[in-house]
Backbone and ligand atoms as CSV (ligand in chain L), in Angstrom:
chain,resi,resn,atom,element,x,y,z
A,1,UNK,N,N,-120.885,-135.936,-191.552
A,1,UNK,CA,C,-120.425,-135.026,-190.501
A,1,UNK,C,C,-119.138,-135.576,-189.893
A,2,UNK,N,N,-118.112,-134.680,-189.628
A,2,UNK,CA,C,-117.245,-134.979,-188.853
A,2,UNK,C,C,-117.110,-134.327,-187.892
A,3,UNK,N,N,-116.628,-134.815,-186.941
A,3,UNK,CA,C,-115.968,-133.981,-185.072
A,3,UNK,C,C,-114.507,-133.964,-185.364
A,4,UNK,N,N,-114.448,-132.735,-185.008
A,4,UNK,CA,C,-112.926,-132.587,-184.805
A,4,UNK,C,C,-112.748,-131.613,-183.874
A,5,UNK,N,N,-111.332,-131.663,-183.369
A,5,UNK,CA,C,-110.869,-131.454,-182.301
A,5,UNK,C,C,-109.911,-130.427,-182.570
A,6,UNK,N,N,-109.692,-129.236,-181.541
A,6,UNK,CA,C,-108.442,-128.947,-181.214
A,6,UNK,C,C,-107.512,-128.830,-179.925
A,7,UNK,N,N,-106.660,-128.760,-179.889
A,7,UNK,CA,C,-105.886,-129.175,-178.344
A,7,UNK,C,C,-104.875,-127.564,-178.590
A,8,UNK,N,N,-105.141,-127.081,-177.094
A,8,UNK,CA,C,-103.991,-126.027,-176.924
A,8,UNK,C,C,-103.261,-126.355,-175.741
A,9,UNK,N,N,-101.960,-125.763,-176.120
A,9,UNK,CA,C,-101.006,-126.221,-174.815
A,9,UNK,C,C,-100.872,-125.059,-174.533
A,10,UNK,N,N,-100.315,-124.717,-173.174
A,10,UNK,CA,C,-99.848,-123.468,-172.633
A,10,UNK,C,C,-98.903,-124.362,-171.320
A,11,UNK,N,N,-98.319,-123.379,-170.828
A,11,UNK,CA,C,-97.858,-123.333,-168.961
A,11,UNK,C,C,-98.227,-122.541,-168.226
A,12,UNK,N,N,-98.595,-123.097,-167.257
A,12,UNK,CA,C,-99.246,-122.041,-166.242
A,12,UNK,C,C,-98.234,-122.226,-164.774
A,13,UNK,N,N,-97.854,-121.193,-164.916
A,13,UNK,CA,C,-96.660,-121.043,-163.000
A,13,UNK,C,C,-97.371,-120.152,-162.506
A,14,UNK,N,N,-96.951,-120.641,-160.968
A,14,UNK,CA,C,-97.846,-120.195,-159.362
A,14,UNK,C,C,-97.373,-118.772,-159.126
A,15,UNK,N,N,-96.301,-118.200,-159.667
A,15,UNK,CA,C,-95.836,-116.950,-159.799
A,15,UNK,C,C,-94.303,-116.476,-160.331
A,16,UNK,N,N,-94.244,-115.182,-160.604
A,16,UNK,CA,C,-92.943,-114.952,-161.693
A,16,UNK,C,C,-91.678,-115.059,-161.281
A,17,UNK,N,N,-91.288,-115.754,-159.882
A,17,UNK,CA,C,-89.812,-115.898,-159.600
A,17,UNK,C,C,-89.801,-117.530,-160.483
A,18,UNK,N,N,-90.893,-118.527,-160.866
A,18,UNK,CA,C,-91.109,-119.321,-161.701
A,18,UNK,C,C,-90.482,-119.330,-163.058
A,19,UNK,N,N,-90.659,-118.223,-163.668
A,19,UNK,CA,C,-90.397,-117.924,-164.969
A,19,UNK,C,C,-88.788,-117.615,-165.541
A,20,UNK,N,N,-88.058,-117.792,-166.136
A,20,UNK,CA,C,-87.457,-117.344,-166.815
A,20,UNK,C,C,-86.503,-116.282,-167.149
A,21,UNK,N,N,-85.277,-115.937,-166.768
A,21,UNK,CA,C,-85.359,-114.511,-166.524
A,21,UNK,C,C,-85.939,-113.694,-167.302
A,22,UNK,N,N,-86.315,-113.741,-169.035
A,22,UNK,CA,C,-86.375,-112.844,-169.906
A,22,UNK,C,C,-88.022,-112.689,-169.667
A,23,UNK,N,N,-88.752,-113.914,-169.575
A,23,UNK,CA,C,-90.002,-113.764,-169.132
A,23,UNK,C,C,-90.313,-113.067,-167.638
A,24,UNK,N,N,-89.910,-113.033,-166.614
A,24,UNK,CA,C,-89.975,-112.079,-165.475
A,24,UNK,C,C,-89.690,-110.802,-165.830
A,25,UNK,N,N,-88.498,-110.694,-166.723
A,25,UNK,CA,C,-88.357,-108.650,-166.751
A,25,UNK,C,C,-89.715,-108.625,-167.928
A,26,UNK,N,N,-89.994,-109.159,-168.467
A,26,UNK,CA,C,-91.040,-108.570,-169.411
A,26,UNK,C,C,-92.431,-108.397,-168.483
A,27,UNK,N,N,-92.631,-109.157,-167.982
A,27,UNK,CA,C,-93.801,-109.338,-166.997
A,27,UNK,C,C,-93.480,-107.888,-165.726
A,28,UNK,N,N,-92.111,-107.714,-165.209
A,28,UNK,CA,C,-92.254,-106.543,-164.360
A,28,UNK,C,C,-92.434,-105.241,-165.401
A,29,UNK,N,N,-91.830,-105.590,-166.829
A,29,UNK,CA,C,-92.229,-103.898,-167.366
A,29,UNK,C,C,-93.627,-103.794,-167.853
A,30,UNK,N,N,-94.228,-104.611,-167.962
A,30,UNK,CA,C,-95.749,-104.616,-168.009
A,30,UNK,C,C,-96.527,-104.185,-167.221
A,31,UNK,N,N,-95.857,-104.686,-165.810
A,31,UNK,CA,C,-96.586,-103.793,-164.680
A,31,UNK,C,C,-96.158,-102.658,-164.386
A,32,UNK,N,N,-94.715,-102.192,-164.725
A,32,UNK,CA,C,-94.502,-100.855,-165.177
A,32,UNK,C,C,-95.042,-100.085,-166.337
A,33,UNK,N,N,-95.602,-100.125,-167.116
A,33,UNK,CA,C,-96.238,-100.038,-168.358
A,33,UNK,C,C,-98.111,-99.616,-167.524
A,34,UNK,N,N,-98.452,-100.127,-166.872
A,34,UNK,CA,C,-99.818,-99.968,-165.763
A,34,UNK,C,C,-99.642,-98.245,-165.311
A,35,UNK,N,N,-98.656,-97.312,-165.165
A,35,UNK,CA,C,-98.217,-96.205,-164.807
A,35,UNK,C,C,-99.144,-95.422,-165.970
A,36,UNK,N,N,-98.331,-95.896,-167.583
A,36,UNK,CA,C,-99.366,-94.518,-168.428
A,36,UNK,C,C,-100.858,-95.111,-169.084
A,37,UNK,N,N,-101.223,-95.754,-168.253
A,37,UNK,CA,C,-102.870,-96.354,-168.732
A,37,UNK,C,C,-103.558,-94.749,-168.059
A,38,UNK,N,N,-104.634,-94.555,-169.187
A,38,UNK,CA,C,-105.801,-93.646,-169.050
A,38,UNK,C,C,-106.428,-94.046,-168.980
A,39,UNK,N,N,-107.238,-94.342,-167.912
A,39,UNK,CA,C,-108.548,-95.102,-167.643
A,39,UNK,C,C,-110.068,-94.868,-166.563
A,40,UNK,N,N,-109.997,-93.615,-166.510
A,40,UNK,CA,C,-110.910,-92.851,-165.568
A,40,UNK,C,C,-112.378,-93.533,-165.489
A,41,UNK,N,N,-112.658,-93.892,-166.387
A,41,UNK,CA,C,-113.698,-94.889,-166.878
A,41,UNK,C,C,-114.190,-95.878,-166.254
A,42,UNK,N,N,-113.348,-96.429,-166.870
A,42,UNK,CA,C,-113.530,-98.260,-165.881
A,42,UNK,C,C,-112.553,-98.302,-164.874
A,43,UNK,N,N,-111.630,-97.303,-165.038
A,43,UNK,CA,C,-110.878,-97.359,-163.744
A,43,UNK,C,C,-110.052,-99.189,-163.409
A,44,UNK,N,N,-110.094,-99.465,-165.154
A,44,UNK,CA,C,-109.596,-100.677,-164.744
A,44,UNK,C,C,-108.085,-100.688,-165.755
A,45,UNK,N,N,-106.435,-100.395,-165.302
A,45,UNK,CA,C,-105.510,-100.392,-165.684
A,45,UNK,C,C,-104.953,-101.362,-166.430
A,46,UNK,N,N,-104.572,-101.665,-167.672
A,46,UNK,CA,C,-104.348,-102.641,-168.332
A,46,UNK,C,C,-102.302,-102.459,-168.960
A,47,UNK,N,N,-101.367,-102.914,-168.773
A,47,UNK,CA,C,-100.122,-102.314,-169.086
A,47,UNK,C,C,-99.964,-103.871,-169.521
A,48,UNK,N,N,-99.059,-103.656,-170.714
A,48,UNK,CA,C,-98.169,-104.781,-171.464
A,48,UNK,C,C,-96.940,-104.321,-172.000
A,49,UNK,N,N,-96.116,-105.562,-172.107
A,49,UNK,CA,C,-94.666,-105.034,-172.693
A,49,UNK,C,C,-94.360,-105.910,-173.986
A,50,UNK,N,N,-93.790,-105.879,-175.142
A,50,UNK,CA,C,-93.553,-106.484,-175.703
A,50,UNK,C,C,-92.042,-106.353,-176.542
A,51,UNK,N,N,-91.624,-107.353,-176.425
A,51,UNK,CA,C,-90.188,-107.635,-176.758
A,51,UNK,C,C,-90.208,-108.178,-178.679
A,52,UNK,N,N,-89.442,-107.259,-179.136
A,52,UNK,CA,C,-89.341,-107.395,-180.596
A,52,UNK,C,C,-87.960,-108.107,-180.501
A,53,UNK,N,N,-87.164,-108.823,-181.841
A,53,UNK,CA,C,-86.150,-109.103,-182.122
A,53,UNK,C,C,-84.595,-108.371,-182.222
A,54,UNK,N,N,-85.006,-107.323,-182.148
A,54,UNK,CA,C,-83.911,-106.279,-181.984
A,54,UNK,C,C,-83.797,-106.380,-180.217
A,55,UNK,N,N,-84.340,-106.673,-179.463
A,55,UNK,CA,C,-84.419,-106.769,-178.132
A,55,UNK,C,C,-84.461,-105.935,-177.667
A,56,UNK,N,N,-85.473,-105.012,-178.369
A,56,UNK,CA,C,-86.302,-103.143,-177.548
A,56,UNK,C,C,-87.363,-104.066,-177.239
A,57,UNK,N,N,-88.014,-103.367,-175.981
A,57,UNK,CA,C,-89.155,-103.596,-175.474
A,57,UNK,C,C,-89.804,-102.336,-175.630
A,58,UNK,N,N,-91.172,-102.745,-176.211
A,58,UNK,CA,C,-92.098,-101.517,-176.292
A,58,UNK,C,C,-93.248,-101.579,-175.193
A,59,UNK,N,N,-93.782,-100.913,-174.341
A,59,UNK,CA,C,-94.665,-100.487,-173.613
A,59,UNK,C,C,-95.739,-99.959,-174.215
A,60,UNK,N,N,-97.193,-100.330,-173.462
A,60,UNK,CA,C,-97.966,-100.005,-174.056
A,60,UNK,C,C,-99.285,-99.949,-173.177
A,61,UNK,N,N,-100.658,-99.396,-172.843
A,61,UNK,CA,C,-101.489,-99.124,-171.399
A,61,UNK,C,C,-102.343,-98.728,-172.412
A,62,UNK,N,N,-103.330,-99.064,-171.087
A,62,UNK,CA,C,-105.313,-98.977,-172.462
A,62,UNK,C,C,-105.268,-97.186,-172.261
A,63,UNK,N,N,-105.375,-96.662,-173.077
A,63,UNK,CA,C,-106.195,-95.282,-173.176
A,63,UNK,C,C,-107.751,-95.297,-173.157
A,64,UNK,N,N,-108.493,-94.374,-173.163
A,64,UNK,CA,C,-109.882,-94.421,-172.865
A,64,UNK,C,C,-110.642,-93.000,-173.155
A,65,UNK,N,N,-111.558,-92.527,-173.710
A,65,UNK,CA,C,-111.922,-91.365,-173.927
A,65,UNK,C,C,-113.408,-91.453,-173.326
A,66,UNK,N,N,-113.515,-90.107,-173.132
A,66,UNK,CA,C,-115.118,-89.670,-172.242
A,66,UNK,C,C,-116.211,-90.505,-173.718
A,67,UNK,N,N,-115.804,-90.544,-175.415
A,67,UNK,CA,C,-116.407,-91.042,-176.225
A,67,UNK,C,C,-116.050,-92.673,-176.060
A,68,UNK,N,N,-116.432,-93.248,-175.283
A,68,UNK,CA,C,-116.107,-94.397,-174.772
A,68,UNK,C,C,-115.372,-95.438,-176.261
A,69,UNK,N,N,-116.175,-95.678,-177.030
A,69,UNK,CA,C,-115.726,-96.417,-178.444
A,69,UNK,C,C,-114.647,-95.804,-178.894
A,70,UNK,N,N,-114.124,-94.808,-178.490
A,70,UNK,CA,C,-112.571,-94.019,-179.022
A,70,UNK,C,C,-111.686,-94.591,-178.125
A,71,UNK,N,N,-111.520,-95.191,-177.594
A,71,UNK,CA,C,-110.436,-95.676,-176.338
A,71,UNK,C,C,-109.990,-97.096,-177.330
A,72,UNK,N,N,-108.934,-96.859,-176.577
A,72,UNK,CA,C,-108.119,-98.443,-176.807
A,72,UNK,C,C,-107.201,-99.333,-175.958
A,73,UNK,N,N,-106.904,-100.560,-176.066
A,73,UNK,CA,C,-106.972,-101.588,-175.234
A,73,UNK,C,C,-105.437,-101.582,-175.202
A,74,UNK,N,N,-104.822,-101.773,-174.240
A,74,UNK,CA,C,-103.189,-101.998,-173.528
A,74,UNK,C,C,-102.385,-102.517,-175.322
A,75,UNK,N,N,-103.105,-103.394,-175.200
A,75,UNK,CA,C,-102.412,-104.132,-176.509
A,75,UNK,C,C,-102.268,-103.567,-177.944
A,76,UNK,N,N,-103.477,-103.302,-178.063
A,76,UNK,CA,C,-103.318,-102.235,-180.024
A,76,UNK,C,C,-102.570,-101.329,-179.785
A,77,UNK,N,N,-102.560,-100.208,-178.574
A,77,UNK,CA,C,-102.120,-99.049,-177.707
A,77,UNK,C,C,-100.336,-99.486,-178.725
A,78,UNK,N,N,-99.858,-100.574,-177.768
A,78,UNK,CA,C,-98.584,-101.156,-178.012
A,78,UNK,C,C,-98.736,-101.479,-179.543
A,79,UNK,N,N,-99.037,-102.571,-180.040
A,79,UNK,CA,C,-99.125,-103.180,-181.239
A,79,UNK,C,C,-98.889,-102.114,-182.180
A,80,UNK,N,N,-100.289,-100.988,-182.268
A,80,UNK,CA,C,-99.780,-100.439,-183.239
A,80,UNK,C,C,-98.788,-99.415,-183.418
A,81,UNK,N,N,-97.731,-99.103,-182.187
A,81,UNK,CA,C,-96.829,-98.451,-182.147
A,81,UNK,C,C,-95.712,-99.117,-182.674
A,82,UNK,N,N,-95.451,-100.081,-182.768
A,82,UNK,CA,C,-94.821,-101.011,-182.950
A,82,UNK,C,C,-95.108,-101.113,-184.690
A,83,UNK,N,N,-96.441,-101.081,-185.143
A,83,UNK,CA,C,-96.220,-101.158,-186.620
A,83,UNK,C,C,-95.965,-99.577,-187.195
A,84,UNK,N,N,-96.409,-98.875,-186.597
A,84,UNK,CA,C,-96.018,-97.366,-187.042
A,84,UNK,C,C,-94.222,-96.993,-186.887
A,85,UNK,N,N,-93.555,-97.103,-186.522
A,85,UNK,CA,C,-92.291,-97.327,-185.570
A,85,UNK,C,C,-91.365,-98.228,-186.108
A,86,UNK,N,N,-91.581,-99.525,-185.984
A,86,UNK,CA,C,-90.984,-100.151,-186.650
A,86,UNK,C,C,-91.434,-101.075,-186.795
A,87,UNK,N,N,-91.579,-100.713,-188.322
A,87,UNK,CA,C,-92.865,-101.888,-189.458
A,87,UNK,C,C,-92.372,-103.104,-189.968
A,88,UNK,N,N,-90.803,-103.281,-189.500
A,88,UNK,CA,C,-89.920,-104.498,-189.959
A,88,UNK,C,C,-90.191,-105.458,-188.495
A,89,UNK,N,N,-90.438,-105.043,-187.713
A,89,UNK,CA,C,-89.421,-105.830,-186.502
A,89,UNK,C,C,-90.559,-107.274,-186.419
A,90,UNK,N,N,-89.879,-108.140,-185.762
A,90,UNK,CA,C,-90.657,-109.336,-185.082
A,90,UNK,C,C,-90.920,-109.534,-184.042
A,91,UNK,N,N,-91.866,-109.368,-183.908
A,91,UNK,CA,C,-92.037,-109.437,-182.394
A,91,UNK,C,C,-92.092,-110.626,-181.683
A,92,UNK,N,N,-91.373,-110.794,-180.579
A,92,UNK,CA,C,-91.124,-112.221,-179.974
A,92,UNK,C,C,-92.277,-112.888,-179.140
A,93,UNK,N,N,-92.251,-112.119,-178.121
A,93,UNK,CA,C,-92.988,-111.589,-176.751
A,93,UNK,C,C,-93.783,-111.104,-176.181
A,94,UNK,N,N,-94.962,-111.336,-175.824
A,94,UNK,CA,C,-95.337,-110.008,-174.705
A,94,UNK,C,C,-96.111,-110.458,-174.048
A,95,UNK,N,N,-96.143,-109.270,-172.842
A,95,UNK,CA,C,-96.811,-110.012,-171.953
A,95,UNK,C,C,-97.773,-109.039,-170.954
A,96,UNK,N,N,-98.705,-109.113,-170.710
A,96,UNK,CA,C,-99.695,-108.258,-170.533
A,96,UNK,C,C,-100.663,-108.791,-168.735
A,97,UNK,N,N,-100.592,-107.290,-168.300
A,97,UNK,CA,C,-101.156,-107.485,-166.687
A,97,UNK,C,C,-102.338,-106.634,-166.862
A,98,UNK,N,N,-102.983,-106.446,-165.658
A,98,UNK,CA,C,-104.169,-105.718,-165.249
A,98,UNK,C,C,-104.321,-105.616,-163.750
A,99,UNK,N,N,-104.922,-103.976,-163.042
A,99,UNK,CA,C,-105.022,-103.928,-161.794
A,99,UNK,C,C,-105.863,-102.760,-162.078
A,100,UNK,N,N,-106.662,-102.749,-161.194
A,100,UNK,CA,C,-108.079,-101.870,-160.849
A,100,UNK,C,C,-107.989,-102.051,-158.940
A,101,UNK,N,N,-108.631,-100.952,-158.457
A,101,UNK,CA,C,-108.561,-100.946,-157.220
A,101,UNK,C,C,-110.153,-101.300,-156.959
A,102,UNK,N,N,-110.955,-101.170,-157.333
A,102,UNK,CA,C,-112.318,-101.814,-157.482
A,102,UNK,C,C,-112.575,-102.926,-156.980
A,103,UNK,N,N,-111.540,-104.074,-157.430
A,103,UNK,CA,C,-111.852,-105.218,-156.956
A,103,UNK,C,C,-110.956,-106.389,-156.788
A,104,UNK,N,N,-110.714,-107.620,-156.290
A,104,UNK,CA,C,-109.199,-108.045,-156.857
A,104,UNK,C,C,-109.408,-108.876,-157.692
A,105,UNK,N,N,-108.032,-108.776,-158.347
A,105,UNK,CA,C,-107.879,-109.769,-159.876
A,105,UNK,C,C,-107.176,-111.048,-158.933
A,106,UNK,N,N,-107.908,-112.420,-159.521
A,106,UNK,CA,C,-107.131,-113.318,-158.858
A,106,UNK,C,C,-107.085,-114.300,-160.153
A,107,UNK,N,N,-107.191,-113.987,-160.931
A,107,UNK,CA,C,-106.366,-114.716,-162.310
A,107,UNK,C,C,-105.464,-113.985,-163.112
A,108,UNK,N,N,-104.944,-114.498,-164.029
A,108,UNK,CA,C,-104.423,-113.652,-165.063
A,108,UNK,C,C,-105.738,-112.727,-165.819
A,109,UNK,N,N,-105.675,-111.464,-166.323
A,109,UNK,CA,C,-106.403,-110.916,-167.184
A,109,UNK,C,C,-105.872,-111.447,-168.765
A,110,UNK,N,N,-106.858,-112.138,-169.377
A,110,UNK,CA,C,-106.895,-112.179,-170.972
A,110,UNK,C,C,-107.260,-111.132,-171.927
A,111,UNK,N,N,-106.750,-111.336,-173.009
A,111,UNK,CA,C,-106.671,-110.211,-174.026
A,111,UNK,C,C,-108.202,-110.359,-174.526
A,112,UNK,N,N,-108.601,-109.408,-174.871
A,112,UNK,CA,C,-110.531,-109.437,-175.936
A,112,UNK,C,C,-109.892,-110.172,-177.144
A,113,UNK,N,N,-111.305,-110.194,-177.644
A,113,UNK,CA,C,-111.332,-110.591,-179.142
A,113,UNK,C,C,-110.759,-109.673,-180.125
A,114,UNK,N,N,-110.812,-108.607,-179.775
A,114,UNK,CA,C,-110.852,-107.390,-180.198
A,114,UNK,C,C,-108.764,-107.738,-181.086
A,115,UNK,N,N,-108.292,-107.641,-179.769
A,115,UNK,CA,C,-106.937,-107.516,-179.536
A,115,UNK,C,C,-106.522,-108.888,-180.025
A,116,UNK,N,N,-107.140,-109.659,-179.812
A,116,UNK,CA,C,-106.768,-111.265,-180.380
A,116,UNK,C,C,-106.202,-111.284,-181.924
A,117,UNK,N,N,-107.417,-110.665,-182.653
A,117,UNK,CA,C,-107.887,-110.474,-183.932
A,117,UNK,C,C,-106.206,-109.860,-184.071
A,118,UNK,N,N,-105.919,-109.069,-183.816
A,118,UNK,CA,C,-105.279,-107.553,-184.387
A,118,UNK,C,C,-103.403,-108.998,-184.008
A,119,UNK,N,N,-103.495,-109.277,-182.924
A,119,UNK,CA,C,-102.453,-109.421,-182.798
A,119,UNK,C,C,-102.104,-110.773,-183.743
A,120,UNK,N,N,-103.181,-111.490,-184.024
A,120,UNK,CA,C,-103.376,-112.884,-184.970
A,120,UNK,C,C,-103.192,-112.230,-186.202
A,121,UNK,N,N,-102.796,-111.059,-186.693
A,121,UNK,CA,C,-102.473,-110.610,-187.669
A,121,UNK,C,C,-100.978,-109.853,-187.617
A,122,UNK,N,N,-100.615,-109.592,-186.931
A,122,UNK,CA,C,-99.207,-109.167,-187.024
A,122,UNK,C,C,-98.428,-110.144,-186.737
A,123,UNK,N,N,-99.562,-111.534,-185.934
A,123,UNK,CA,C,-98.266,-112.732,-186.090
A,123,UNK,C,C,-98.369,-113.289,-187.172
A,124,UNK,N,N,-99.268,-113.213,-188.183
A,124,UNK,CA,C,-99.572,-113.922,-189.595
A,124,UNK,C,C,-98.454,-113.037,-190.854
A,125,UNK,N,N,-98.045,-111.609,-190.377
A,125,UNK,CA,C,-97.670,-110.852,-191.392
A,125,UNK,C,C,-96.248,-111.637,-191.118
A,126,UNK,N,N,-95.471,-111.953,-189.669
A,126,UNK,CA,C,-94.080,-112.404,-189.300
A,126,UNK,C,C,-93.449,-113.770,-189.455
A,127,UNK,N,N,-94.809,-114.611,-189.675
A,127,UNK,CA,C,-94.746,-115.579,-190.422
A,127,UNK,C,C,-93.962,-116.427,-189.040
A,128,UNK,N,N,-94.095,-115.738,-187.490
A,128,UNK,CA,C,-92.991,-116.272,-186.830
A,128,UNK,C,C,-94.278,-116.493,-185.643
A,129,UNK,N,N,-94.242,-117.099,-184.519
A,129,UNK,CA,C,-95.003,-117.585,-183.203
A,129,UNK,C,C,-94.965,-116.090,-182.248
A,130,UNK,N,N,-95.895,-115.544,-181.556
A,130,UNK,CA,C,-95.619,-114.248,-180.824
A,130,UNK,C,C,-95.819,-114.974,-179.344
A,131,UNK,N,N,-94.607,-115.350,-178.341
A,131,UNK,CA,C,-95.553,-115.597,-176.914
A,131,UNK,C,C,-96.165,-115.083,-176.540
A,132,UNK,N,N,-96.950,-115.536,-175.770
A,132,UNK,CA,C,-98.200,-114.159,-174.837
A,132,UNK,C,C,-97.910,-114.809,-173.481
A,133,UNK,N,N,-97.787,-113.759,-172.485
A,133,UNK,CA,C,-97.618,-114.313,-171.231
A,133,UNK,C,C,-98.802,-113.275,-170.679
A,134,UNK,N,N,-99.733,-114.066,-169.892
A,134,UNK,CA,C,-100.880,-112.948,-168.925
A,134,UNK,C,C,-100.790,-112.733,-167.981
A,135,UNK,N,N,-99.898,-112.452,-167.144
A,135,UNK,CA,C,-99.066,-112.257,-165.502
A,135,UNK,C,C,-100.420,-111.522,-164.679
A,136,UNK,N,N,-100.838,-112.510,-163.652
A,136,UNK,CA,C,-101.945,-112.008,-162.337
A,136,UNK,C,C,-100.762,-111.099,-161.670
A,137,UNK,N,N,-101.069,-109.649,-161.218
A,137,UNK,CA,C,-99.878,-109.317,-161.010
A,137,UNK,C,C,-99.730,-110.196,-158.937
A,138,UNK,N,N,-98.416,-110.799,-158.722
A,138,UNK,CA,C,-98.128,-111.377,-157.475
A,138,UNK,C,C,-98.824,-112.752,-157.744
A,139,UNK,N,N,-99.012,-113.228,-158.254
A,139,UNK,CA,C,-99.900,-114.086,-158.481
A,139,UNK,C,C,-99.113,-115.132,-160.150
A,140,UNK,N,N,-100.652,-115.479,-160.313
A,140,UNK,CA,C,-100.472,-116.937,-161.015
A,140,UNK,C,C,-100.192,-116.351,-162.852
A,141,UNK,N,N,-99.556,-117.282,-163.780
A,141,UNK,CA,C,-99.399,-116.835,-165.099
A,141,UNK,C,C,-99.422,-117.807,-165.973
A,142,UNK,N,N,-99.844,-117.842,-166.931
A,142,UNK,CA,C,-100.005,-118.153,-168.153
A,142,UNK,C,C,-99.275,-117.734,-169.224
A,143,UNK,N,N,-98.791,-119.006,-169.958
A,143,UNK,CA,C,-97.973,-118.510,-171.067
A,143,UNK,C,C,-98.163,-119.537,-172.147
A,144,UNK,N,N,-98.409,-118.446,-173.335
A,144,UNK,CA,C,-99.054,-119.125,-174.304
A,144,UNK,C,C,-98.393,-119.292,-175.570
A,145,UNK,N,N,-97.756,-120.243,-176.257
A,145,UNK,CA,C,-96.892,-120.589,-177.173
A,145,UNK,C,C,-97.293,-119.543,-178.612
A,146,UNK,N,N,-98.438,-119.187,-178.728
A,146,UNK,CA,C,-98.929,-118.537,-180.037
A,146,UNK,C,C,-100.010,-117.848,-180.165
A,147,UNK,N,N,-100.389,-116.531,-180.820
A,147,UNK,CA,C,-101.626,-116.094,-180.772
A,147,UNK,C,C,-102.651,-117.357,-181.300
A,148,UNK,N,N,-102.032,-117.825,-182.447
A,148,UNK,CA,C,-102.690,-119.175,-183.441
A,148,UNK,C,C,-103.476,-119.698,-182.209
A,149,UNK,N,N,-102.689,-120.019,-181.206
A,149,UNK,CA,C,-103.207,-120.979,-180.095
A,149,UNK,C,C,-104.261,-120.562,-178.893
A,150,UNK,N,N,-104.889,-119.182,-179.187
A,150,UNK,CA,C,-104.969,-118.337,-178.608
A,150,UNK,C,C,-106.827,-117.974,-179.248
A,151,UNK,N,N,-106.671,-118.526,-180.719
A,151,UNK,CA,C,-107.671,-117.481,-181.843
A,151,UNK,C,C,-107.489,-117.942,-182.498
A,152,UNK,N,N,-107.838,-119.701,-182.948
A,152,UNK,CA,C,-107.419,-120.491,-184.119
A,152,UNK,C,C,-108.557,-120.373,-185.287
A,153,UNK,N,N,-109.570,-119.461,-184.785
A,153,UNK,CA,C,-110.634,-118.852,-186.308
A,153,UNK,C,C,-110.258,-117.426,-186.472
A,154,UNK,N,N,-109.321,-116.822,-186.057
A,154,UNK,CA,C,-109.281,-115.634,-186.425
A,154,UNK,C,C,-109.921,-115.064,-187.979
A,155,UNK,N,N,-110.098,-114.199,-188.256
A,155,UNK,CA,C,-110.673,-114.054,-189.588
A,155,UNK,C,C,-109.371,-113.444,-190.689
A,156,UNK,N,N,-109.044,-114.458,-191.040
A,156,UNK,CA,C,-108.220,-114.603,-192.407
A,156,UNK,C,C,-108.420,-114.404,-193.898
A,157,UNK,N,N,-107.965,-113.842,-194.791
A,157,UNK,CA,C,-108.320,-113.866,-196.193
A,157,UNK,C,C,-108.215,-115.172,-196.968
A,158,UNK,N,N,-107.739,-116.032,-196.219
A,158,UNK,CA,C,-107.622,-117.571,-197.136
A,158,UNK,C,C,-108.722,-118.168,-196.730
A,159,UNK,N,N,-109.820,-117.670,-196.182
A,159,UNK,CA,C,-110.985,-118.447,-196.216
A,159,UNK,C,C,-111.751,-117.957,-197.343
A,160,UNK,N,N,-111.034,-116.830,-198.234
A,160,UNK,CA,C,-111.709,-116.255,-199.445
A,160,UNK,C,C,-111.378,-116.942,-200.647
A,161,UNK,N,N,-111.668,-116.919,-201.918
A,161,UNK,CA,C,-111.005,-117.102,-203.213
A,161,UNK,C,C,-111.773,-116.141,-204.078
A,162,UNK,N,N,-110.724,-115.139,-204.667
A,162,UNK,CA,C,-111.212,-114.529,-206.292
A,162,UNK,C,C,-112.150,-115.173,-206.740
A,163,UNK,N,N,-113.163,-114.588,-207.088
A,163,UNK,CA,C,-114.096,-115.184,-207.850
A,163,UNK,C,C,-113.303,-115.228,-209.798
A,164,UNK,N,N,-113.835,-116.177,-210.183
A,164,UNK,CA,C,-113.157,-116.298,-211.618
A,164,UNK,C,C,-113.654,-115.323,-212.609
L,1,LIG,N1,N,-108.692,-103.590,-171.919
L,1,LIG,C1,C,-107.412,-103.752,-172.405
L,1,LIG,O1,O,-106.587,-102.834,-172.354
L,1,LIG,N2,N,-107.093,-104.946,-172.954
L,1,LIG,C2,C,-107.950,-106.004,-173.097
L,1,LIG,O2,O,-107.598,-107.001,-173.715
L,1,LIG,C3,C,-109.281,-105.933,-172.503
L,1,LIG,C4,C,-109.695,-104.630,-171.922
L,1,LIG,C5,C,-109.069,-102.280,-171.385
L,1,LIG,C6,C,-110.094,-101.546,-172.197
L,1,LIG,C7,C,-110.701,-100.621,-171.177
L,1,LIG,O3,O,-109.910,-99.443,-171.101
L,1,LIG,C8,C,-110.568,-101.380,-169.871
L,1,LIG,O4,O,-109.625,-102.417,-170.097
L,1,LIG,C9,C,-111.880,-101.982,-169.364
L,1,LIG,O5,O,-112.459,-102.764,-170.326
């Protein structure tokens, strides 16, 4: 038997006059991006922005249907507009908030598994690092060097081999 280890790094700042300029406008259009969330449901608003290499930012907010399992999360919302749209680009960036009047958020909101999965694959197709920043909105943030770092079992096809 062996133990092994893994170590993730991130940064975490007390709030977004902290950050960066390119990381602050991405983080305010995210919370602009909170505007076209459909969410009658959970009534809980999810908006992200993400910055490709061409330096368009795409927007993106959870949708939600009365068939609850038909809804989708801020992030695929974005993601897969982004592969429908433009199936070349790299995406650099993004960075993703949450606000519900229900209750207060006093951390950053994290992405599901769900969204982990999906985005650990469009950073595997780019062959390039995607940041993730999780902006508490007024509040505290997290920024995370890689989905990899994020979802280091994601489910991959190289854990397969052709059978002979
Ligand atoms: N949601 C997201 O948009 N992103 C996540 O990573 C987690 C959850 C949405 C889905 C649903 O519309 C609402 O938040 C409550 O779960």
């Amino acid at each position: 038997m062996k133990l092994l280890n893994l170590n993730i790094s991130f940064e975490q700042y007390a709030g977004i006059d902290e950050l960066k300029e390119n990381d602050a406008e991405l983080c305010k259009l995210s919370e602009q991006a909170l505007a076209g969330s459909y969410s009658p449901y959970s009534k809980f608003r999810v908006g992200t922005a993400i910055r490709i290499a061409s330096g368009e930012i795409i927007l993106g907010s959870n949708q939600e249907n009365l068939a609850y399992p038909s809804g989708l999360c801020a992030e695929r919302v974005a993601l897969f507009s982004i592969g429908s749209n433009y199936p070349d680009a790299v995406i650099e960036s993004m960075a993703i908030t949450a606000q519900t009047d229900a209750f207060e958020i006093l951390k950053p909101v994290t992405s599901c598994g769900g969204c982990l999965q999906v985005m650990a694959e469009f950073e595997r197709k780019q062959s390039a690092p995607i940041e993730v920043i999780f902006y508490c909105l007024n509040g505290e943030i997290l920024k995370v060097p890689s989905v990899q770092s994020l979802l280091p079992f994601s489910f991959v096809e190289d854990r397969l081999a052709v059978k002979a």
